[in-house]
C-alpha positions in Angstrom: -15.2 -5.9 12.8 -16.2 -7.3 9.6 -17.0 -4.2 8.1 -13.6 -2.0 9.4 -11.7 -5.3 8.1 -13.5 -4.2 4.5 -12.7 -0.7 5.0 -8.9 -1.5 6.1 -8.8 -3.7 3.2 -10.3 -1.6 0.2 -7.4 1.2 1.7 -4.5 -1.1 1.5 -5.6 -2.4 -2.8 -5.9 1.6 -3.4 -2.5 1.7 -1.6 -0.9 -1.1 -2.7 -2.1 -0.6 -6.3 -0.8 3.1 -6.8 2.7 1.9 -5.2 2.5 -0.9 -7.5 1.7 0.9 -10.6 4.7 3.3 -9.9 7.2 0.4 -8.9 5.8 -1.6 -11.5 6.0 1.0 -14.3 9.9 2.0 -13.4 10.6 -1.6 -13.3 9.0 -2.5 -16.6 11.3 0.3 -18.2 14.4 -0.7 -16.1 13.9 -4.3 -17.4 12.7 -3.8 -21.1 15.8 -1.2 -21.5 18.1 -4.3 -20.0 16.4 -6.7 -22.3 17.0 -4.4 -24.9 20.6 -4.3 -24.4 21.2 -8.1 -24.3 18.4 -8.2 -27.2 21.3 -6.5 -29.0 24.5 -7.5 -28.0 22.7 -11.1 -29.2 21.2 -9.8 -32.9 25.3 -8.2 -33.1 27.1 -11.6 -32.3 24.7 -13.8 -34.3 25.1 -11.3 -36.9 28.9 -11.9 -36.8 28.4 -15.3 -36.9 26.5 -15.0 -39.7 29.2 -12.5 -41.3 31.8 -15.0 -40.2 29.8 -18.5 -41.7 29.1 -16.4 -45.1 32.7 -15.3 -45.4 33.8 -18.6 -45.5 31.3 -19.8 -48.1 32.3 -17.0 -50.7 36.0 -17.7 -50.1 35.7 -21.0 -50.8 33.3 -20.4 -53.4 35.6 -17.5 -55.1 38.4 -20.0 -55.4 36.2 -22.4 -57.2 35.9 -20.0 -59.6 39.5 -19.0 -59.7 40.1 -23.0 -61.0 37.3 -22.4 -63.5 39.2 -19.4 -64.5 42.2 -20.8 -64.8 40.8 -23.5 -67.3 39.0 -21.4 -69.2 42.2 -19.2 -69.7 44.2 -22.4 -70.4 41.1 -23.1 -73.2 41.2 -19.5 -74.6 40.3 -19.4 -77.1 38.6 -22.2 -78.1 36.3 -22.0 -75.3 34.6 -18.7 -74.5 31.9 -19.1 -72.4 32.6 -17.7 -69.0 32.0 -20.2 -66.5 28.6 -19.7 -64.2 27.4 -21.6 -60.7 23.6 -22.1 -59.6 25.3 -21.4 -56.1 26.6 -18.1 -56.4 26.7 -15.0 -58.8 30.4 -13.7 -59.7 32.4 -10.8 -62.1 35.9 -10.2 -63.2 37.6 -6.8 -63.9 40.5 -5.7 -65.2 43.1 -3.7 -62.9 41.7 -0.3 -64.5 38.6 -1.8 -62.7 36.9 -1.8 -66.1 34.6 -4.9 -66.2 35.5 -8.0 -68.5 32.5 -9.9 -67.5 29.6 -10.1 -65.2 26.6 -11.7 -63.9 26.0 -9.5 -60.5 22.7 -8.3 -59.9 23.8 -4.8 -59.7 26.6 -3.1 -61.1 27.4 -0.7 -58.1 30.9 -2.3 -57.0 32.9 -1.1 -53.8 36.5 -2.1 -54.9 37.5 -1.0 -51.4 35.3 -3.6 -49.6 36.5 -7.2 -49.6 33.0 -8.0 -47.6 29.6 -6.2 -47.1 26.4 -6.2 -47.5 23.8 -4.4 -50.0 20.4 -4.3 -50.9 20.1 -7.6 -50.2 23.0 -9.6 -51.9 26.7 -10.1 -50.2 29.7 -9.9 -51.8 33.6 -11.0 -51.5 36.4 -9.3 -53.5 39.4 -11.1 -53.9 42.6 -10.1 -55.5 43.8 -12.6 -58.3 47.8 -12.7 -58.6 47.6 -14.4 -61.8 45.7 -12.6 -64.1 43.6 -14.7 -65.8 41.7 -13.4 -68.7 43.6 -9.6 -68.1 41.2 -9.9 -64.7 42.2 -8.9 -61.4 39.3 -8.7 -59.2 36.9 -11.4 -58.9 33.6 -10.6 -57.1 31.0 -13.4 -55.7 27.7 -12.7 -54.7 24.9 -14.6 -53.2 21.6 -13.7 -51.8 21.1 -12.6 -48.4 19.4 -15.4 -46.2 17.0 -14.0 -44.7 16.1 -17.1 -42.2 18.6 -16.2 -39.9 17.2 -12.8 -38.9 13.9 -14.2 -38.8 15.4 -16.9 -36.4 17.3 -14.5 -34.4 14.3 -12.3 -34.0 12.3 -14.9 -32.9 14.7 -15.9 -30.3 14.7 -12.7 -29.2 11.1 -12.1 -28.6 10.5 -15.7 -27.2 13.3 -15.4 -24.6 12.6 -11.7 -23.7 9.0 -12.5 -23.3 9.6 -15.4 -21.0 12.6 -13.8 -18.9 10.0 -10.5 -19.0 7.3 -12.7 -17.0 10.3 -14.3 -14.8 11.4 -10.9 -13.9 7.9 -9.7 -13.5 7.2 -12.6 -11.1 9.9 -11.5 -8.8 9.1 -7.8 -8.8 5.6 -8.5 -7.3 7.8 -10.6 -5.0 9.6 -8.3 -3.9 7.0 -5.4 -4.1 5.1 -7.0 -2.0 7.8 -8.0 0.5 8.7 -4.4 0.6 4.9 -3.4 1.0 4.4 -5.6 3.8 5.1 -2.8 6.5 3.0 -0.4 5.3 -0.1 -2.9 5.3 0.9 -3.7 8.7 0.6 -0.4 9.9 -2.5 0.5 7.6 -4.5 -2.2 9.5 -2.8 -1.2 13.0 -4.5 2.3 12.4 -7.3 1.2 11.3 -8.1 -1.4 14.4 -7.4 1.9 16.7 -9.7 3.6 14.8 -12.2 1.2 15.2 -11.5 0.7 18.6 -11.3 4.4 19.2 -14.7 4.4 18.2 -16.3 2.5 20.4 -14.8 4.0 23.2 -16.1 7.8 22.2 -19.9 7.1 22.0 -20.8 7.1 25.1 -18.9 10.1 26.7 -19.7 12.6 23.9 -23.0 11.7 24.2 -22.9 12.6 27.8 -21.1 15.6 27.8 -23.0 17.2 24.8 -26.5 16.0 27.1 -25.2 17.7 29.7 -24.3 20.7 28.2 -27.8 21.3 26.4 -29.5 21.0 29.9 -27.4 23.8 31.7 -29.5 26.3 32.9 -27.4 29.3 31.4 -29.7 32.1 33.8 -27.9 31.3 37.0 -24.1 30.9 35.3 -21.9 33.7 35.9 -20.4 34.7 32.5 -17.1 33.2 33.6 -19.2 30.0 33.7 -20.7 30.2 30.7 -17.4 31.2 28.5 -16.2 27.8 30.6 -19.1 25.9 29.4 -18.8 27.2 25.7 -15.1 26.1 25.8 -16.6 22.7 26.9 -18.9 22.8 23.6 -16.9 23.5 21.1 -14.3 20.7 22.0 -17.1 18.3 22.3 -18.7 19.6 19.1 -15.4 19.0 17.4 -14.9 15.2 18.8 -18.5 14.8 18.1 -17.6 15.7 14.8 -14.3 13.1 14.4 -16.7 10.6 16.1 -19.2 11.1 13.1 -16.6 10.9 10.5 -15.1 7.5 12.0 -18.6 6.0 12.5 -19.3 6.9 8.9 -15.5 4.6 7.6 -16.9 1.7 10.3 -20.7 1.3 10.0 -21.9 3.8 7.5 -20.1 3.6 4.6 -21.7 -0.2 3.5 -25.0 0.4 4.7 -27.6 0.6 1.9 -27.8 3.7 0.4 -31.6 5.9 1.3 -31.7 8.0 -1.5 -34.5 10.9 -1.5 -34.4 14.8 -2.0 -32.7 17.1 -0.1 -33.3 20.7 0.3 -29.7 21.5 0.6 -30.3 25.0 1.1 -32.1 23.9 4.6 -29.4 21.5 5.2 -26.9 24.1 4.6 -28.1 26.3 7.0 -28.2 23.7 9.6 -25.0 22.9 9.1 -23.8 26.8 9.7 -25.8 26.7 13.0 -23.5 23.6 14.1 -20.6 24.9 13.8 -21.4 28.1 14.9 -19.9 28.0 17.8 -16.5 26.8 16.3 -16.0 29.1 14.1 -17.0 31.7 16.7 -13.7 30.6 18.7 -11.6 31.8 16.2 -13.9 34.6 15.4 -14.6 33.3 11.7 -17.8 35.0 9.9 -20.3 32.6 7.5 -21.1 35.0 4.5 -24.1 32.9 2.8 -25.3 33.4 -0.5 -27.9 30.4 -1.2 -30.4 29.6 -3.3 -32.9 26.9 -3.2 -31.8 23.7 -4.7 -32.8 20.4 -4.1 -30.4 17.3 -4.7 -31.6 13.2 -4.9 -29.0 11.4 -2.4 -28.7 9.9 0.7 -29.2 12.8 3.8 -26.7 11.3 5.6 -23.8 10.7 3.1 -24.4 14.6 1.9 -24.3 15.7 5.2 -21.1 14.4 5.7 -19.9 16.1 2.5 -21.1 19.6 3.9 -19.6 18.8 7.6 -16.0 17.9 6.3 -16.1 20.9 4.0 -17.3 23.0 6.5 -15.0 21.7 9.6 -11.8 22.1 7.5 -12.7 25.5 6.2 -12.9 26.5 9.9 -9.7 24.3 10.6 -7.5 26.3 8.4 -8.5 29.6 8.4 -7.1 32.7 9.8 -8.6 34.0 12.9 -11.1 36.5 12.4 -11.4 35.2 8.9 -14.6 34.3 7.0 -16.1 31.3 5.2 -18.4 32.2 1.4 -20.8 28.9 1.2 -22.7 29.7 -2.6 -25.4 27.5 -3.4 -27.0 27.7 -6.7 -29.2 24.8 -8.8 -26.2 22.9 -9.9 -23.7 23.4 -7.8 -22.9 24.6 -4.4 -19.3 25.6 -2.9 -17.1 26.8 0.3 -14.7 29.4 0.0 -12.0 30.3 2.9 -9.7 32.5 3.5 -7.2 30.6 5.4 -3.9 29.1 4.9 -4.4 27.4 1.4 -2.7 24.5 0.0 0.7 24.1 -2.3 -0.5 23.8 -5.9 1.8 20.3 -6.2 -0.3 19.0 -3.3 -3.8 19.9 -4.2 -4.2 16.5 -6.0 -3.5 14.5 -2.5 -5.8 16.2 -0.2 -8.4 13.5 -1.0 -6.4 11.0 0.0 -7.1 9.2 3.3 -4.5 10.0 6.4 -3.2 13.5 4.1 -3.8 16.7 6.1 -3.2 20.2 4.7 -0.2 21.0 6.8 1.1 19.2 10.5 0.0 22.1 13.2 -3.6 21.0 12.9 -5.0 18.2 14.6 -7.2 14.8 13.5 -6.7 11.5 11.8 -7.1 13.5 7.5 -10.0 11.1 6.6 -12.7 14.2 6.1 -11.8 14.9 2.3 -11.2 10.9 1.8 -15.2 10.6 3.1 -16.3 13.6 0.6 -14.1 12.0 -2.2 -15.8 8.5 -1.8 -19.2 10.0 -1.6 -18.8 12.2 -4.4 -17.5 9.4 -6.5 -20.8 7.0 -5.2 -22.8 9.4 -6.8 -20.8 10.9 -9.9 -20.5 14.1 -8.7 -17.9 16.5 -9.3 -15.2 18.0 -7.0 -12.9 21.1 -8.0 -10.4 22.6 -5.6 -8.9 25.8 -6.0 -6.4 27.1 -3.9 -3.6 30.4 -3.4 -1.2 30.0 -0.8 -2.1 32.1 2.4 -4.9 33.2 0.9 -7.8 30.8 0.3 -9.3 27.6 -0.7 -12.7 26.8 -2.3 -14.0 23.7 -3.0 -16.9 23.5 -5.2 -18.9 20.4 -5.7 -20.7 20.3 -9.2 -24.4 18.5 -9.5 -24.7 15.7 -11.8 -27.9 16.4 -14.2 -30.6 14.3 -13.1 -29.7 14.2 -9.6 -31.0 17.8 -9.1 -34.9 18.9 -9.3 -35.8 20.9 -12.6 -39.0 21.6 -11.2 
């Protein structure tokens, strides 16, 4: 129980962490784009405030200056010398918009802005109606303060961050709530599996006893096309029955790693399911050499029965079935139904099944794709649309014999 509970388990993270990734992803860009958007609608209005504050600081200082103007014009011309601030940086021109004085910081002037902002500085223009000293523009200037962007900014990345992690609590909230039926149902399947199990031991191991001791001499050939029929469909729940027993006992058991003449095994394997691919009249065409592979017999057996069962699945009748085996690699060719190229990528993927006409639970390839990965093999499927699939499985080096 245990052990199914693992199984049922390790299915539902894999599950539950490509749905999360893909939720978690859209939501991430859904909420940085929104944060974003407030992130600067707030920069704009503190940067109006700032406009606003500044404003009001040049105005007043611009008629400070004005007065200073004025007393200096009153003065002319015993007093000359133009009137200056520690505060604020300010010029006068004329209304040709020649320059009578100056001590700006650069001498690019917008007449036609009375506030903005430019390489650093900001400036106010104000008209003078009185035209003190022949001047009838007075610009002040002032460095820009840099502090409050620095504040804003920091605002903004301190709030985003902590309304980023609020927001990211509730999605895996609310990921999870939505998850919930699907985990439900994973584990429902995967207790009838289990239980389903149990239940087949016995009568396939009956039937297939049974059908090994028939005395074939004395059956009437109407008999013994009955008993074939009986064969086959206990061959192929034998089959399911060795795939489940692999996801509920097999698959933690400790590993017996030796060398396997998969040539042998191969072969084997062809006279199993002789008999089902002989319903539906399919042909083996075997080209192998001898190649010997260090794994566990049991778990590459399972690789070559999946393989091999779903080549015969979904093939045309009267079809045929290329197995190649060579040092490094071996692989199963069909010429059946084939798979949609967008699809190829899910085949591996446990309850997927090529199409819905064909029967069983689509945990075969799942089983070969966990094996494969246990050992660091490598799987390729390629596949045309109502004419073929291969699968080839590639050796990693060390696992085979150089010898």
């Amino acid at each position: 129980m245990s052990v199914s509970k693992n199984k049922a388990t390790n299915l539902l993270r894999s599950s539950e962490k490509s749905s999360l990734r893909r939720f978690l992803v859209l939501y991430f860009i859904l909420v940085v784009m929104i944060l974003s958007l407030l992130g600067t609608f707030y920069y704009q209005s503190k940067e109006k405030l700032m406009y606003s504050n500044q404003r009001t600081l040049l105005s007043n200082y611009a008629h400070e200056q004005i007065q200073q103007l004025r007393q200096l014009h009153q003065e002319f011309p015993a007093n000359t010398v133009y009137p200056r601030s520690s505060e604020f940086r300010s010029a006068i021109y004329d209304i040709e918009r020649s320059k009578i004085f100056s001590t700006l910081k650069s001498k690019n002037i917008y007449f036609n802005k009375v506030f903005y902002r430019k390489n650093g500085v900001i400036r106010f223009m104000m008209y003078l109606d009185d035209y003190y000293l022949g001047a009838k523009y007075l610009f002040i200037e002032i460095d820009e303060d840099k502090e409050w962007y620095s504040s804003v900014m920091r605002d903004i990345f301190i709030l985003g961050t902590i309304i980023l992690i609020v927001l990211g609590i509730f999605g895996l909230f609310f990921v999870n709530l939505f998850l919930r039926p699907m985990k439900n149902s994973i584990m429902l399947l995967d207790d009838f599996i289990k239980d389903t199990t149990h239940e087949l031991n016995t009568p396939i191991s009956a039937i297939l006893a049974n059908v090994e001791m028939m005395d074939l001499e004395v059956m009437s050939e109407k008999n013994k096309k009955k008993l074939a029929r009986i064969n086959i469909a206990a061959k192929t729940v034998s089959h399911l029955y060795q795939d489940l027993t692999y996801l509920t006992l097999d698959h933690n058991r400790k590993s017996k790693d030796e060398w396997i003449d998969l040539k042998k095994l191969i072969e084997d394997r062809v006279e199993y399911f002789a008999i089902l691919a002989g319903s539906k009249k399919l042909t083996f065409e075997l080209n192998l050499n001898y190649s010997t592979i260090f794994i566990d017999g049991i778990k590459i057996a399972r690789v070559i029965d999946n393989l091999i069962s779903n080549a015969i699945k979904y093939n045309k009748r009267g079809g045929k079935i290329e197995i190649t085996l060579r040092k490094d690699y071996f692989s199963i060719k069909d010429s059946g139904i084939g798979i949609e190229a967008e699809k190829v990528n899910d085949i591996f993927e446990r309850y997927t099944r090529f199409n819905s006409s064909e029967g069983g639970f689509g945990i075969g390839l799942n089983i070969v794709k966990s094996i494969i990965e246990e050992y660091s093999l490598k799987i390729s499927v390629s596949s045309i649309l109502q004419e073929g699939t291969t699968i080839r499985v590639d050796f990693l080096k060390g696992t085979v014999d150089d010898g």
